[in-house]
MMTF fields as JSON, N, C-alpha, C and O atoms, coordinates in Angstrom:
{
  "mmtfVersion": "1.0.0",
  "mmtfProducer": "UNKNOWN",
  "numBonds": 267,
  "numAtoms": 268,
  "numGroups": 67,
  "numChains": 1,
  "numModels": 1,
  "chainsPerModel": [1],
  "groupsPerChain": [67],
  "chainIdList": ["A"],
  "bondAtomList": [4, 2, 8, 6, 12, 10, 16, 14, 20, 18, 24, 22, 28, 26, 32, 30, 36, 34, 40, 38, 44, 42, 48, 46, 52, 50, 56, 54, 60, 58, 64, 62, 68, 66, 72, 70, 76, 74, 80, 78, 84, 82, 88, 86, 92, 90, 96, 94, 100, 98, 104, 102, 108, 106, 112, 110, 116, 114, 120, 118, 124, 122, 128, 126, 132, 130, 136, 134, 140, 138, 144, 142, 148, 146, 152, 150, 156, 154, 160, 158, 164, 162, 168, 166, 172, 170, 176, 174, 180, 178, 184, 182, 188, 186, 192, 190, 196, 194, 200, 198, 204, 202, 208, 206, 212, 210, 216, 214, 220, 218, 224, 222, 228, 226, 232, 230, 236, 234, 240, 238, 244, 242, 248, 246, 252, 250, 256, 254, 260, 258, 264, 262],
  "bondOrderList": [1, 1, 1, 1, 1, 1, 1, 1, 1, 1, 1, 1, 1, 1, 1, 1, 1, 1, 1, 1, 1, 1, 1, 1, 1, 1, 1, 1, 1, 1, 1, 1, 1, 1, 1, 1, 1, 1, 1, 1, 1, 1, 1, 1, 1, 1, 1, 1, 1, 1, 1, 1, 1, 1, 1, 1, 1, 1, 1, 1, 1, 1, 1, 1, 1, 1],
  "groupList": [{"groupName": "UNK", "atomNameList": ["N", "CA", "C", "O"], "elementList": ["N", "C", "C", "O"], "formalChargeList": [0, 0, 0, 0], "bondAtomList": [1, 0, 2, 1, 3, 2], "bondOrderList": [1, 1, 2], "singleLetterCode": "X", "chemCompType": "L-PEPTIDE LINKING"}],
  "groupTypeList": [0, 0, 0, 0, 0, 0, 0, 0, 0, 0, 0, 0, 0, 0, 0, 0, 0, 0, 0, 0, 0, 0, 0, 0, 0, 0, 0, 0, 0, 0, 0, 0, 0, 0, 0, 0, 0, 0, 0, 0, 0, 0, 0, 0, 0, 0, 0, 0, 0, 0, 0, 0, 0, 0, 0, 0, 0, 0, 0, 0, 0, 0, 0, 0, 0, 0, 0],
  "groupIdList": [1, 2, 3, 4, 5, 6, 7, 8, 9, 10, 11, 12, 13, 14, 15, 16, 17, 18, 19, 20, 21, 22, 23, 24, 25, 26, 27, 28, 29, 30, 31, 32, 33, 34, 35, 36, 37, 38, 39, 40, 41, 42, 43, 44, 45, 46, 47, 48, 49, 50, 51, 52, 53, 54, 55, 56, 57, 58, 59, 60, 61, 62, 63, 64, 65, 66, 67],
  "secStructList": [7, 7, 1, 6, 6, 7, 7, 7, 6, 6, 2, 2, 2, 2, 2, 2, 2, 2, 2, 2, 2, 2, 1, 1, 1, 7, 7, 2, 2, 2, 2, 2, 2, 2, 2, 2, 2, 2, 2, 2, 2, 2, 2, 2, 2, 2, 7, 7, 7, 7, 7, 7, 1, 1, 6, 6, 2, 2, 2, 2, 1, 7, 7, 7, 7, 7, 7],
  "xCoordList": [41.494, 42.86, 42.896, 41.834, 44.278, 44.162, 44.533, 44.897, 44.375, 44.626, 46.375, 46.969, 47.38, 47.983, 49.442, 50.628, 49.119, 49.713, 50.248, 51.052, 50.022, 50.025, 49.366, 48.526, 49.997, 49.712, 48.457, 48.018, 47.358, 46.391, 46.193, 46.944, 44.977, 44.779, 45.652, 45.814, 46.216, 46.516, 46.925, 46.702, 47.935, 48.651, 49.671, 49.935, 50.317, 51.922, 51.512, 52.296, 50.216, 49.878, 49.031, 49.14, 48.479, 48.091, 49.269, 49.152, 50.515, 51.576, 52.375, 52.597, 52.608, 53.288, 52.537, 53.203, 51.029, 50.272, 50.623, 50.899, 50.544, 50.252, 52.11, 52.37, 53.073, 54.411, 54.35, 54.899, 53.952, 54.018, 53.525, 54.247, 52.026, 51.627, 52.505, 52.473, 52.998, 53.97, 55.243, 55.748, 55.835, 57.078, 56.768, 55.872, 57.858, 58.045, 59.628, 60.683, 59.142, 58.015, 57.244, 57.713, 56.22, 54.976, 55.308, 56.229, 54.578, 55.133, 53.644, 53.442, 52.396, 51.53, 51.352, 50.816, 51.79, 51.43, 52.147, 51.712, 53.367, 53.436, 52.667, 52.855, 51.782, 50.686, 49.811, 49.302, 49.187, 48.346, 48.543, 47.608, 49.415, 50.115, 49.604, 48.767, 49.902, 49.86, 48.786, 48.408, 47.875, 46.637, 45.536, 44.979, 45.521, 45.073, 45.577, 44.833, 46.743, 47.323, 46.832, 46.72, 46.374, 45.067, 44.303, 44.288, 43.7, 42.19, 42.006, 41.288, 43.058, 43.062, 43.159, 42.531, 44.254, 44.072, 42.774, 42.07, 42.402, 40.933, 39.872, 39.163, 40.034, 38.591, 39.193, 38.843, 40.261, 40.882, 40.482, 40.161, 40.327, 40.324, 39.526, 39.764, 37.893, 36.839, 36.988, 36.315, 37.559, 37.545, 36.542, 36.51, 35.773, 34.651, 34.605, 33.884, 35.681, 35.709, 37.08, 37.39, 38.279, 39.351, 38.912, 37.857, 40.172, 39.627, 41.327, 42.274, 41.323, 42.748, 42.329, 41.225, 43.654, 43.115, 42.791, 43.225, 42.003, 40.796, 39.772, 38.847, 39.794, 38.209, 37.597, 36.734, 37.113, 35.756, 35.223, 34.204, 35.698, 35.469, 34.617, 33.432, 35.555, 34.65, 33.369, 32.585, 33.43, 32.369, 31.423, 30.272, 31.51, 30.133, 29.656, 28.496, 30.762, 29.665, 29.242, 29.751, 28.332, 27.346, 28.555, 29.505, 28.352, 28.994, 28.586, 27.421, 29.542, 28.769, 29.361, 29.719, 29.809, 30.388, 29.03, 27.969, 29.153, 28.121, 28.482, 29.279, 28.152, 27.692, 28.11, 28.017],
  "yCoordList": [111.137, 111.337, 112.264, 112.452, 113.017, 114.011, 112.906, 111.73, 113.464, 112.915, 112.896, 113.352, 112.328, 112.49, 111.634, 111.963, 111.094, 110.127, 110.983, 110.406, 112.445, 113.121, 112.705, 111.819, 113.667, 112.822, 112.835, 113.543, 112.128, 112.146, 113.757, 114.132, 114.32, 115.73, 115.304, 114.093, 116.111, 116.132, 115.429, 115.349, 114.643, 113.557, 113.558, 112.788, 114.928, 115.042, 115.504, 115.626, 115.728, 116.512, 114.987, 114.761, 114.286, 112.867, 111.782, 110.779, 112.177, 111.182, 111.697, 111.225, 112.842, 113.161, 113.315, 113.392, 113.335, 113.351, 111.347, 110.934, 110.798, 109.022, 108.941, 108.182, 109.616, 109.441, 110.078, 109.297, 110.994, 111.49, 110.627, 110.157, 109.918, 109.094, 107.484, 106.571, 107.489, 106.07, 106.423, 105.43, 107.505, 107.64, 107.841, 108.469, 107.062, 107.237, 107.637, 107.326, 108.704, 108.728, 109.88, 110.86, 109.594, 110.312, 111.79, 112.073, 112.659, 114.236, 114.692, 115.465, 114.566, 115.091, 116.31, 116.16, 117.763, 118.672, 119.141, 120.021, 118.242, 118.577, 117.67, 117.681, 116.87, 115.835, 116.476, 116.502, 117.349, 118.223, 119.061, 119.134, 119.594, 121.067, 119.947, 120.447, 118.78, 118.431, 118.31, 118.733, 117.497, 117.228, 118.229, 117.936, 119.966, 120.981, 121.288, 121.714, 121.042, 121.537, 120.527, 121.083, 119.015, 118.191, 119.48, 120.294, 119.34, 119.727, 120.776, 120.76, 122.08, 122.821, 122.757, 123.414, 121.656, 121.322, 120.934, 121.363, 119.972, 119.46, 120.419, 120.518, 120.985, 122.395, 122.614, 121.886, 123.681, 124.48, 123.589, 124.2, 122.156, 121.491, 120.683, 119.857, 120.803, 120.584, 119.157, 118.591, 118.251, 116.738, 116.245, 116.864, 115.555, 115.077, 113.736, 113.366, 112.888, 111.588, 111.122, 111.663, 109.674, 109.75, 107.808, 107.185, 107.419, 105.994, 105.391, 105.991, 103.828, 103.291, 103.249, 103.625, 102.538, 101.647, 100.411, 99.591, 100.341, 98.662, 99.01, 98.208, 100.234, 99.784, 100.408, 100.369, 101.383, 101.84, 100.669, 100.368, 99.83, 98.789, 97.698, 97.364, 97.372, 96.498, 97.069, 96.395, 98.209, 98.841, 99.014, 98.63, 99.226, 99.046, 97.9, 97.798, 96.72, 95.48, 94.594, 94.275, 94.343, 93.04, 92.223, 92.085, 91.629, 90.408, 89.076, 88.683, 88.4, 86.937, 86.406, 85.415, 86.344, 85.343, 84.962, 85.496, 84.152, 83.634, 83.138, 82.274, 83.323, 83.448, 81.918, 81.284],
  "zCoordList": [14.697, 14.259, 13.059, 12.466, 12.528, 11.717, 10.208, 10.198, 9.526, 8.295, 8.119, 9.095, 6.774, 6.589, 7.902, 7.903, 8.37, 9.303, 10.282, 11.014, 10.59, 11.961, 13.115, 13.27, 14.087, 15.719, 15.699, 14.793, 16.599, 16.876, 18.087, 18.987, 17.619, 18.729, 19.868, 20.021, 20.659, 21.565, 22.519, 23.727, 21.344, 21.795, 22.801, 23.725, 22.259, 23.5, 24.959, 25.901, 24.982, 26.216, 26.721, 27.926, 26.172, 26.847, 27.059, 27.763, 26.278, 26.811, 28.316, 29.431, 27.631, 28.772, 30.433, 31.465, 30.368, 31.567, 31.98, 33.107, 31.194, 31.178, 31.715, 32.648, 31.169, 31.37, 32.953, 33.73, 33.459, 34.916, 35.48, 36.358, 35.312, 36.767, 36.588, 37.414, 35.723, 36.055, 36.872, 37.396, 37.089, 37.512, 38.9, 39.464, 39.363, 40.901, 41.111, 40.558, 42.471, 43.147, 42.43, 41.851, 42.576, 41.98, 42.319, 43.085, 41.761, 41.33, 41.501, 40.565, 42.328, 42.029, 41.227, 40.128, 41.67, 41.377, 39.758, 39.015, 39.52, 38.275, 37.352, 36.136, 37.962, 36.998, 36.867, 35.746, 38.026, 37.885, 36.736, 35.939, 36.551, 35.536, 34.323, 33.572, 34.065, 32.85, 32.441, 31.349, 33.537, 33.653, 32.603, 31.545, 33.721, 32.972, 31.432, 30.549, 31.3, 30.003, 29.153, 28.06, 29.012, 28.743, 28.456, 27.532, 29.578, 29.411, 28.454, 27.454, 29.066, 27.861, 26.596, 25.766, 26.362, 24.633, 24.397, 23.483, 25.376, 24.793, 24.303, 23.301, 25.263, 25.003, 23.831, 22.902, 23.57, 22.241, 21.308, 20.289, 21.168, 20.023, 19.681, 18.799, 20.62, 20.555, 20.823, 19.962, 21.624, 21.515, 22.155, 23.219, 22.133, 22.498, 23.085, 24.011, 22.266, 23.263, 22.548, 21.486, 23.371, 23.062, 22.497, 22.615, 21.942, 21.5, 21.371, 20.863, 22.1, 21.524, 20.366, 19.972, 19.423, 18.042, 18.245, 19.055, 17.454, 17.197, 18.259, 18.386, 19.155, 20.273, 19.918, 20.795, 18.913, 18.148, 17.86, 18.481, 16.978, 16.037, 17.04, 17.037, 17.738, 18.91, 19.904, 20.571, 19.791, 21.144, 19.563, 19.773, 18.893, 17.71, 17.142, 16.743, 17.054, 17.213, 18.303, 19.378, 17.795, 19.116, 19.334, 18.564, 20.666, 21.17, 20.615, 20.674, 20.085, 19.794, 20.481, 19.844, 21.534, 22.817, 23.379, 23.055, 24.1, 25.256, 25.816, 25.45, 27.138, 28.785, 28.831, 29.882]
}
């Protein structure tokens, strides 16, 4: 995320792809359009991997649950 309480990278282009595949009836090819326009931000903005909030936190500590 950017500093200063701005959007996270390439946020409007991951909502609005997440806002197309819920609507019905489904719109493939303009999900597609969004899809790429993703990807492209991604490249342009070097993103490497995406994260909700709180699941860094959990995927870095051990489990103390048991089986």
């Amino acid at each position: 995320m950017e500093e200063g309480g701005a959007k996270p990278v390439c946020a409007e282009e991951a909502l609005h792809l997440l806002n197309c595949v819920t609507q019905s009836p489904f719109d493939e090819p303009k999900c597609l359009r969004l899809l790429h326009s993703l990807r492209d931000c991604v490249l342009a903005k070097k993103v490497k991997k995406f994260s909700l909030a709180g699941q860094e936190q959990q995927e870095t500590k051990p489990s103390t649950k048991k089986a």
